[in-house]
ROVEXTOR-892189 format. One record per residue (C-alpha): x, y negated, z; residue number from 1. Coordinates in steps of 0.05 Angstrom, whole numbers. Layout:
# ROVEXTOR-892189
       px       py       pz    nr
        X        Y        Z   NUM
...
This chain:
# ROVEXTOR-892189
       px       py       pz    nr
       31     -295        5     1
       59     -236       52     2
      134     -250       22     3
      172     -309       41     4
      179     -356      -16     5
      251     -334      -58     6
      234     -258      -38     7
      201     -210      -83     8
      222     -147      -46     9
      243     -109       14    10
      291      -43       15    11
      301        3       79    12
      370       15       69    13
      346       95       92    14
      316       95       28    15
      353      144      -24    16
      391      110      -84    17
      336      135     -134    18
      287       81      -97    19
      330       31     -101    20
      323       34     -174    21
      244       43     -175    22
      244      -17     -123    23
      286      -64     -183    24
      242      -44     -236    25
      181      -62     -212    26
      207     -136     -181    27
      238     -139     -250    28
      163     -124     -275    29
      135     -185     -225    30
      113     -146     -175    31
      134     -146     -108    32
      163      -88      -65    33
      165      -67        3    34
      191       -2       28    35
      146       56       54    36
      183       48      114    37
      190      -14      130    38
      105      -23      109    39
       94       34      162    40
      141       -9      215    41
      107      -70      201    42
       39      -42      208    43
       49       -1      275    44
       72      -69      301    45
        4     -108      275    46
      -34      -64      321    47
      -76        6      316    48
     -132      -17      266    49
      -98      -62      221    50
     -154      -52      162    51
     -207     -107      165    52
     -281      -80      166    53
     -290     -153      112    54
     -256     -102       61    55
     -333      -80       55    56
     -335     -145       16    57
     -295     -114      -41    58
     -342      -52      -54    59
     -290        3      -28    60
     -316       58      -26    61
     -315      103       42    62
     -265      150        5    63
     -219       91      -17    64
     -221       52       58    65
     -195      125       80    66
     -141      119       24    67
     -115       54       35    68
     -118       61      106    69
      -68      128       86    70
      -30       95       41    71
      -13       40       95    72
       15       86      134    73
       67      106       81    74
       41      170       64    75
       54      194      -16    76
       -7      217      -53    77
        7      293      -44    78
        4      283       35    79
      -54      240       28    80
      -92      296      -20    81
      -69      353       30    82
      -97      300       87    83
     -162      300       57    84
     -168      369       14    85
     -160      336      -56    86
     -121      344     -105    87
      -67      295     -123    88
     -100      279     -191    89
     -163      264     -152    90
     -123      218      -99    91
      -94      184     -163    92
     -166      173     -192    93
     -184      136     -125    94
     -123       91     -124    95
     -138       65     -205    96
     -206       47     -171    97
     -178       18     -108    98
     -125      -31     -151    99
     -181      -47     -196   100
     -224      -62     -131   101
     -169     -105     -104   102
     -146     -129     -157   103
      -71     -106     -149   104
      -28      -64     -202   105
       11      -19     -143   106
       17       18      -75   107
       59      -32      -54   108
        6      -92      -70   109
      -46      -47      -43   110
       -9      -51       33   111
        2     -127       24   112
      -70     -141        7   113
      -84     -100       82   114
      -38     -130      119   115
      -60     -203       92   116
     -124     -181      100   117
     -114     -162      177   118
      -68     -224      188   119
     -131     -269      167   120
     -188     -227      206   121
Protein backbone atom coordinates (compact mmCIF):
# COMPACT_ATOMS: atom_id res chain seq x y z
CA UNK A 1 0.00 0.00 0.00
CA UNK A 2 1.77 3.42 -1.07
CA UNK A 3 -0.48 5.36 1.74
CA UNK A 4 0.18 5.03 5.29
CA UNK A 5 -2.52 3.10 6.98
CA UNK A 6 -5.50 6.00 8.26
CA UNK A 7 -4.53 8.06 4.95
CA UNK A 8 -6.49 7.94 1.83
CA UNK A 9 -5.16 11.18 0.33
CA UNK A 10 -2.59 13.82 -0.08
CA UNK A 11 -3.34 17.74 -1.04
CA UNK A 12 -0.49 20.32 -2.07
CA UNK A 13 -1.80 23.08 -0.35
CA UNK A 14 -0.67 25.10 -4.01
CA UNK A 15 -3.46 23.31 -5.35
CA UNK A 16 -6.52 25.68 -6.29
CA UNK A 17 -9.81 25.31 -4.07
CA UNK A 18 -11.67 23.56 -7.06
CA UNK A 19 -9.10 20.47 -6.41
CA UNK A 20 -9.64 20.32 -3.16
CA UNK A 21 -13.13 19.37 -3.90
CA UNK A 22 -12.27 16.79 -6.79
CA UNK A 23 -9.54 15.39 -4.25
CA UNK A 24 -12.80 14.72 -1.42
CA UNK A 25 -14.94 13.23 -3.89
CA UNK A 26 -13.02 10.68 -5.07
CA UNK A 27 -11.58 9.55 -1.29
CA UNK A 28 -15.28 9.83 -0.51
CA UNK A 29 -15.63 7.31 -3.67
CA UNK A 30 -12.73 4.84 -2.00
CA UNK A 31 -10.13 5.86 -3.93
CA UNK A 32 -7.13 7.34 -2.90
CA UNK A 33 -5.56 10.77 -3.89
CA UNK A 34 -2.39 12.25 -4.26
CA UNK A 35 -1.64 15.59 -5.73
CA UNK A 36 -0.06 16.17 -9.24
CA UNK A 37 2.43 17.91 -7.43
CA UNK A 38 3.33 16.27 -4.78
CA UNK A 39 3.36 12.68 -7.32
CA UNK A 40 5.87 14.73 -9.55
CA UNK A 41 7.99 15.60 -6.10
CA UNK A 42 7.92 12.20 -5.00
CA UNK A 43 8.97 10.75 -8.21
CA UNK A 44 11.96 13.17 -9.08
CA UNK A 45 13.17 12.07 -5.62
CA UNK A 46 12.84 8.02 -6.50
CA UNK A 47 15.39 8.59 -9.15
CA UNK A 48 15.37 9.31 -13.16
CA UNK A 49 13.71 6.01 -14.36
CA UNK A 50 11.24 5.29 -11.83
CA UNK A 51 9.03 2.95 -14.35
CA UNK A 52 9.95 -0.75 -13.95
CA UNK A 53 10.80 -2.54 -17.37
CA UNK A 54 8.48 -5.84 -15.22
CA UNK A 55 5.45 -3.50 -16.33
CA UNK A 56 6.01 -5.63 -19.64
CA UNK A 57 4.35 -8.27 -17.47
CA UNK A 58 1.00 -6.44 -17.64
CA UNK A 59 0.74 -6.25 -21.57
CA UNK A 60 1.19 -2.25 -21.84
CA UNK A 61 1.42 -1.39 -24.70
CA UNK A 62 4.58 0.89 -26.03
CA UNK A 63 2.05 3.82 -26.38
CA UNK A 64 0.61 3.30 -22.78
CA UNK A 65 4.40 2.77 -21.00
CA UNK A 66 4.94 6.34 -22.79
CA UNK A 67 1.63 7.50 -21.09
CA UNK A 68 2.06 6.44 -17.72
CA UNK A 69 5.50 7.30 -17.73
CA UNK A 70 3.75 11.09 -18.72
CA UNK A 71 1.20 10.92 -16.47
CA UNK A 72 3.85 10.33 -13.61
CA UNK A 73 5.27 13.24 -14.20
CA UNK A 74 2.03 15.23 -13.56
CA UNK A 75 1.26 16.17 -16.91
CA UNK A 76 -2.86 16.60 -17.80
CA UNK A 77 -4.01 14.72 -20.82
CA UNK A 78 -3.94 17.81 -23.21
CA UNK A 79 -0.05 18.22 -22.49
CA UNK A 80 0.41 14.62 -22.80
CA UNK A 81 -1.65 14.60 -26.41
CA UNK A 82 0.34 17.80 -27.54
CA UNK A 83 3.58 15.69 -26.16
CA UNK A 84 2.88 13.01 -28.40
CA UNK A 85 0.65 14.58 -31.41
CA UNK A 86 -2.75 13.01 -30.29
CA UNK A 87 -5.60 14.18 -29.59
CA UNK A 88 -6.93 14.31 -26.10
CA UNK A 89 -9.78 11.88 -26.94
CA UNK A 90 -7.13 9.52 -28.21
CA UNK A 91 -4.88 10.05 -24.87
CA UNK A 92 -8.19 9.30 -22.97
CA UNK A 93 -8.76 6.01 -25.07
CA UNK A 94 -5.16 4.89 -23.91
CA UNK A 95 -5.67 5.64 -20.24
CA UNK A 96 -9.38 3.34 -20.15
CA UNK A 97 -6.85 0.67 -21.49
CA UNK A 98 -4.02 1.43 -19.17
CA UNK A 99 -6.57 1.26 -15.85
CA UNK A 100 -8.06 -1.76 -17.30
CA UNK A 101 -4.38 -3.11 -17.77
CA UNK A 102 -3.52 -2.24 -14.22
CA UNK A 103 -6.33 -2.75 -12.87
CA UNK A 104 -6.86 0.79 -11.26
CA UNK A 105 -10.06 3.16 -11.69
CA UNK A 106 -7.82 6.65 -11.85
CA UNK A 107 -4.70 8.85 -12.69
CA UNK A 108 -3.99 8.93 -9.33
CA UNK A 109 -3.96 4.92 -8.88
CA UNK A 110 -2.18 4.76 -12.10
CA UNK A 111 1.06 6.83 -10.35
CA UNK A 112 0.72 4.64 -7.18
CA UNK A 113 0.79 1.39 -9.06
CA UNK A 114 4.48 3.01 -10.69
CA UNK A 115 5.83 4.11 -7.85
CA UNK A 116 5.02 0.64 -5.95
CA UNK A 117 6.05 -0.88 -8.83
CA UNK A 118 9.62 0.94 -8.82
CA UNK A 119 9.81 0.71 -4.91
CA UNK A 120 9.66 -3.27 -5.37
CA UNK A 121 12.11 -3.57 -8.61
Amino acid sequence: EAFPPGIAGLFSKEEPPEALAAAIRQVARGQHYLSPALAVSILQHSGPKYLPNNLDQKKLSEREREILELLSQGLSNKAIASRLYISVRTVEGHLDKLYAHLGVHSRTEAVIFAMQQAKNR
